[in-house]
N, C-alpha and C positions, 0 to 999 in steps of 0.2 A: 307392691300393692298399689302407687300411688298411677300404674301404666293401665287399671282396669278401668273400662269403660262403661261400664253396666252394675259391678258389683261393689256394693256399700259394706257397712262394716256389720250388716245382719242381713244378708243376701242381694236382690233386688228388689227394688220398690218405690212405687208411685202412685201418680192418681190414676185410676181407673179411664181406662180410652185413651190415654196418652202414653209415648211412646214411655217406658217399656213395657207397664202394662196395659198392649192389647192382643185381642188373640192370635195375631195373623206370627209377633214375637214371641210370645212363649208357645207357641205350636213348634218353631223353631227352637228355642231355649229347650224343651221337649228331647228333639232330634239331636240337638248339640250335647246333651247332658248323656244321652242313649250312648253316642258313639266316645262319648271322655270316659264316662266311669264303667259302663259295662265291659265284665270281664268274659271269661268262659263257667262260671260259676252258674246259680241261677237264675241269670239273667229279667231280676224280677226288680222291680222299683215300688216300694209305698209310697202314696200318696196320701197328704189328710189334710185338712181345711182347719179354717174357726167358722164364724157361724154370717158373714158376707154374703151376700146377693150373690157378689160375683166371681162368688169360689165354686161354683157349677160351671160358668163361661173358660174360668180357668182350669179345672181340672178336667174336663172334657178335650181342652189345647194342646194342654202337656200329656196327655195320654195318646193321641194323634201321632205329636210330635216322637215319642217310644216308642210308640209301635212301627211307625218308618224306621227306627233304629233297630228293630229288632229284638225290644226289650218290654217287660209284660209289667201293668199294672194292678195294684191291688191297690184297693182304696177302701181306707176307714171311716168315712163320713167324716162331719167334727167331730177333732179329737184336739188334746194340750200340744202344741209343739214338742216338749219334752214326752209326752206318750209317744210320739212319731221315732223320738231316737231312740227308744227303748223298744218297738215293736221290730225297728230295722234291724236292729239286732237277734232280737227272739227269731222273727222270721228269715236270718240269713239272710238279708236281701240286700242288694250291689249296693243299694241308695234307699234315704226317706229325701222326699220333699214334703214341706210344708207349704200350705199357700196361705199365706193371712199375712197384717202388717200392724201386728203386735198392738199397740196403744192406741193406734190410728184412728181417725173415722171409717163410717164405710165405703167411703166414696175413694179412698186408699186403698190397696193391697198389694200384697209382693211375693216373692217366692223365696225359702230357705232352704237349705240343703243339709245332709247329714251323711255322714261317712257309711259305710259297714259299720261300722265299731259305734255309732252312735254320738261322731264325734261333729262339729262343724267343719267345713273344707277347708282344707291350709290354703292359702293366699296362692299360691301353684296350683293350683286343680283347676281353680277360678278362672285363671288366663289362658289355659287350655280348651278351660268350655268355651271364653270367649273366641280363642282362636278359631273354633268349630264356627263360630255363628257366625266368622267372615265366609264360610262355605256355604258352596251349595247344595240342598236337602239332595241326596240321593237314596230312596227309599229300597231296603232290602228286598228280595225275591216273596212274594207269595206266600212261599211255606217258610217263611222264616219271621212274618211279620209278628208283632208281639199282642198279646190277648191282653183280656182287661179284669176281673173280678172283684166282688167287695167281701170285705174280712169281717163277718158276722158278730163276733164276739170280742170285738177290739176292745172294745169300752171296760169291760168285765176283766181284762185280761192283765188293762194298766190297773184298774181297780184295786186287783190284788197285788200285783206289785208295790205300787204305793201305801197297802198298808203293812207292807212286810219290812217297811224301813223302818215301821214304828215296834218299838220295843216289849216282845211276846209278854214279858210278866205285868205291864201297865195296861189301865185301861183311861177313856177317855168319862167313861158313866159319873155324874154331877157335874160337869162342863155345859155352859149351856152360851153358845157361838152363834154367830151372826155369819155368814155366808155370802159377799157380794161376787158374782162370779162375770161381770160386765156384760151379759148376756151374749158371752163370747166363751169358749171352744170348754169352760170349767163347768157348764151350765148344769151338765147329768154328770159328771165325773166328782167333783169336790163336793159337795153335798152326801153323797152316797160312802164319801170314805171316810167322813166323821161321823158319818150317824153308824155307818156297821160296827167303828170304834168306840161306841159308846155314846156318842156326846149327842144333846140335845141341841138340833140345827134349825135355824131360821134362814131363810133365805134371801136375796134381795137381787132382783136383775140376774133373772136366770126361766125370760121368754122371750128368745131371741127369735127378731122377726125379718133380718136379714140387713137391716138399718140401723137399728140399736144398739150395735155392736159399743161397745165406749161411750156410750150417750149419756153425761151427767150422774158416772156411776164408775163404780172398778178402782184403778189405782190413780188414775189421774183426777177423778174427783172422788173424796171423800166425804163430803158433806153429805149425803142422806145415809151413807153407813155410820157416821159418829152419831147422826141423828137417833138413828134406830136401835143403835148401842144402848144410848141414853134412857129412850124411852121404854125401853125391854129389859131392862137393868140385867144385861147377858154381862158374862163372864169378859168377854173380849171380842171384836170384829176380824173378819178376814175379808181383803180387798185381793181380786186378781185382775189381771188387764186381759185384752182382746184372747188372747193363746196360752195362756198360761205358763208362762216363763216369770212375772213380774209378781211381787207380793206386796203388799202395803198392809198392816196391822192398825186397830184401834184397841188402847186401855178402856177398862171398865168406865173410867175417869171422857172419856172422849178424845183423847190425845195420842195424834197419829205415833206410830213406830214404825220408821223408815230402815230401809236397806242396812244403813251402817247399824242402827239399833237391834238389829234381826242379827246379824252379822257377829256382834258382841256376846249376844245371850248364846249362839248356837257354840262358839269358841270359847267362852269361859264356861260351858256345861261339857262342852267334852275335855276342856283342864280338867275338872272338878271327876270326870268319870275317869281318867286315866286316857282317854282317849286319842290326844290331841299330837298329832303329827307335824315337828315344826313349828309352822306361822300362820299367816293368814294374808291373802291379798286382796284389797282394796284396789282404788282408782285413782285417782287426780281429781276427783269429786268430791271424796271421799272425805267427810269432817274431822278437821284436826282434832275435835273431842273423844274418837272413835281409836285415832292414835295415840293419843294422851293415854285412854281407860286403856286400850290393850297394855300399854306401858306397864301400865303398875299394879296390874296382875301378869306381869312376867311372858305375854305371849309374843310374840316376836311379826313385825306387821313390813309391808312393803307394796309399793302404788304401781297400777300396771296404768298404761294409757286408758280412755274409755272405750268402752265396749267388751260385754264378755268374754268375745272373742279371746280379747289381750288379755281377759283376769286367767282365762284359762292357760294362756302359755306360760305367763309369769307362774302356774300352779306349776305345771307340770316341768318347766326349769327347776326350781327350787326343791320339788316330791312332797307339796304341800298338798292338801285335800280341801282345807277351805279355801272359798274366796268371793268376793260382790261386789257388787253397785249401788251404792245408796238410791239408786231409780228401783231397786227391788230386785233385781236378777242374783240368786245366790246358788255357788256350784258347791257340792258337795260332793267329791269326787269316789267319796268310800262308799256312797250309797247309788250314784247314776253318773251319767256322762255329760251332760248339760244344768243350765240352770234351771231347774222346778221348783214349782211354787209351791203346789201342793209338800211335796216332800220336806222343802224348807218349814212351813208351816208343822209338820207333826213333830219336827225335831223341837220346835221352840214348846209345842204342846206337851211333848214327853217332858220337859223342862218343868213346864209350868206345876204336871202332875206329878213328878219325880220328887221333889222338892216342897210342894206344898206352900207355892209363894203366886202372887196373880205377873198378870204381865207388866203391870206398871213397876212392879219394884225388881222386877230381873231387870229394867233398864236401868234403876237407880245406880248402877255402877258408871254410867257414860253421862257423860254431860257435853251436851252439843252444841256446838257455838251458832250464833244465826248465820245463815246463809241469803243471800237476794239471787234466785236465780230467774233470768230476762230473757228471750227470746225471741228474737227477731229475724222476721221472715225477709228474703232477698232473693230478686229474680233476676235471670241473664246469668253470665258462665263470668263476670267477673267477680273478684274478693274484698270484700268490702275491710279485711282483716289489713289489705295493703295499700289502704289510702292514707296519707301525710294524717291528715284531720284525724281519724282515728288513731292513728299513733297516738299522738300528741296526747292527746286523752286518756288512754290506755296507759302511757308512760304518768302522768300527774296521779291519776290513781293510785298507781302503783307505789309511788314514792309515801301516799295518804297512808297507805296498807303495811307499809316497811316499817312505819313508827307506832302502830299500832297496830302491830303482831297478826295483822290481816292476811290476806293472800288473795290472788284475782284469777280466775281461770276462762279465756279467751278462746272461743272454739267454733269452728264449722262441726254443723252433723252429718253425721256420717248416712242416717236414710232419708232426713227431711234437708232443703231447701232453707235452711234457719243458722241464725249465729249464737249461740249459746253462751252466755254471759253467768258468771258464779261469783260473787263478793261473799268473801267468809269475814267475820272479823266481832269482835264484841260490842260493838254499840248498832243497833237492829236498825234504828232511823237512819245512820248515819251509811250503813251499807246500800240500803235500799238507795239513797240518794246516787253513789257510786255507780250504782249499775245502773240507775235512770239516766246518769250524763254521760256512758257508752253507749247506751242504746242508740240517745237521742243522735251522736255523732256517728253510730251507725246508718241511719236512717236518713241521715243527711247527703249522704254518699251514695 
């Protein structure tokens, strides 16, 4: 993994104009991808976006670039990232890509990929395409080039899929939901699958104007959805990010429910229904409160590195079916093949109506420790992770963390340019300070 040049730990991606994304590279990325994964099968590729400016300049590139492969496009407009690996599937088709770059602004985007199977590409496939993009493009004959078409009924098609994960004899009718869909790729898809459900939906950030993608709204802010919670005294909020892969919740109360919170409820309702297969897999992110509560309702828990990518292989080693990211990405492997948001969402909702309890007191079982998570941004190809200074630092911490049952978690990201900083530990002042004096000796360097 560590010999790719181009592929991060959710595809590629960057800012927009800059090398990797611009068009003259994914016209080639395109052509590289046509001659990896095309088999003799039907040599057809999906395409689908979120709701970016510059998901036109890119899907236009990578259609160029397959049809010199010889391989044919079909393109769903915006649609959820996970709608992508589920249409690749239905439709038989060699490959989905997705173009968007999830949480991002708009001035970001990237390109992901998805198996046949509906699966992300194994760390192999990846260095094959890259091998390709040391070549050069040789475009197929004439009558072999590959056409292009758009799939009319996409939307309607994950529609019903998504509501068939939720449970035929329940309904959603006296729910009354908040909807924030970042005016990104959930915009006409999630709204329309709780309201045919039953439930009475309000919307928020869901007029995407090709800018606004993430703009002070979705999972990475939550402030005007607890706001609206609030004000509307609904049942419960729903946050999704750019693509819809990420989920973030609010209680009646205004109090977020994150990943590992989401994660708990959907694992102790399928103990409770007979359901539950094994264990469940979490992160290196993941809040020791999270491991504590599965403890002692008997469910069996284990940390994959971050990125779903690794919750998914940790699932599929072990024959487990759950598994997340406290950033919201949660797989559900008995119901799809990726992490979805929407899907995560109805399970916690059939919970909610199953049961007869709201969202704040299905989390009452977990109790989560504070967390300070820092970020800091760094330019140039060097690591600021292997400077003396920051050791040094990193090491005192650590020893602060050892005597009071803390823990520190030190990391490069894997799609942004950032050092990512985690202090877990029980005194809320006393972490935040921890992670402001690595910052600061990051920053230094």
């Amino acid at each position: 993994m560590s010999n790719r040049k181009y592929f991060g730990t959710d595809g590629i991606r960057g800012k927009v104009g800059k090398m990797p994304i611009t068009p003259d590279f994914v016209l080639k990325l395109g052509w590289a991808v046509g001659k990896t994964l095309a088999g003799n099968g039907s040599r057809k590729v999906l395409i689908g976006k979120d709701t970016r400016i510059s998901g036109y300049m890119l899907e236009s590139a990578l259609e160029a670039g397959l049809a010199a492969a010889g391989i044919s496009a079909a393109f769903t407009g915006p649609m959820p990232t996970p709608a992508i690996a589920y249409l690749t599937r239905t439709f038989r088709a060699e490959a989905g890509i997705m173009i968007s770059a999830s949480h991002n602004s708009f001035d970001y985007n990237g390109i992901k990929f998805f198996s046949a199977e509906g699966t992300k590409l194994p760390d192999n496939v990846e260095q094959e395409i890259e091998l390709e993009m040391e070549k050069r493009i040789i475009c197929v004959q004439s009558s072999k080039l590959g056409r292009a078409h758009r799939i009319i009924d996409a939307a309607g098609r994950y529609i019903e899929f998504c509501k068939g994960t939720f449970p035929s004899e329940l309904s959603l009718n006296g729910l009354k939901i908040v909807v924030d869909c970042a005016n990104g790729a959930t915009y006409h898809i999630a709204p329309n699958v709780f309201r045919e459900l039953g439930a009475k939906v309000l919307t928020l950030s869901t007029q995407p104007d090709g800018m606004n993608i993430n703009k002070k709204c979705g999972t990475t802010n939550l402030h005007l959805l607890k706001q609206y919670v609030l004000e509307q005294q609904v049942d419960l909020g729903l946050a999704y990010d750019g693509d819809g892969d990420r989920i973030m919740m609010v209680d009646h109360f205004g109090n977020k429910v994150d990943g590992d919170q989401i994660l708990y409820i959907i694992a102790h309702e399928n103990l409770r229904q007979g359901q539950l297969k094994g264990g469940v897999v979490g992160t290196l992110m993941s809040n020791i409160g999270l491991e504590l509560a599965l403890k002692e309702i008997g469910i069996p828990f284990i940390r994959s590195k971050v990125g779903d990518r690794y919750v998914l292989e940790k699932m599929k080693q072990k024959g487990w079916r759950i598994g997340a990211e406290n950033s919201g990405h949660i797989i559900l492997l008995d119901k799809t093949t990726t992490g979805d948001a929407i899907i995560a969402s109805l399970q916690v909702l059939s919970a909610i109506v199953r049961n007869h309890v709201n969202l704040h007191d299905l989390c009452n079982g977990v109790k989560m420790l504070p967390q300070a998570l820092v970020n800091v941004r760094f330019h140039g190809t060097h690591d600021p992770l292997q400077s003396n200074i920051v050791k040094a630092v990193t090491v005192e911490v650590e020893k602060t963390l050892l005597h009071e049952g803390g823990r520190l978690l030190l990391r490069k990201s894997g799609t942004e340019p950032l050092i990512r900083i985690m202090v877990e530990g029980h005194n809320k002042r006393k972490i935040h300070m921890l992670a402001n004096n690595i910052a600061k000796a990051i920053r230094s360097v």
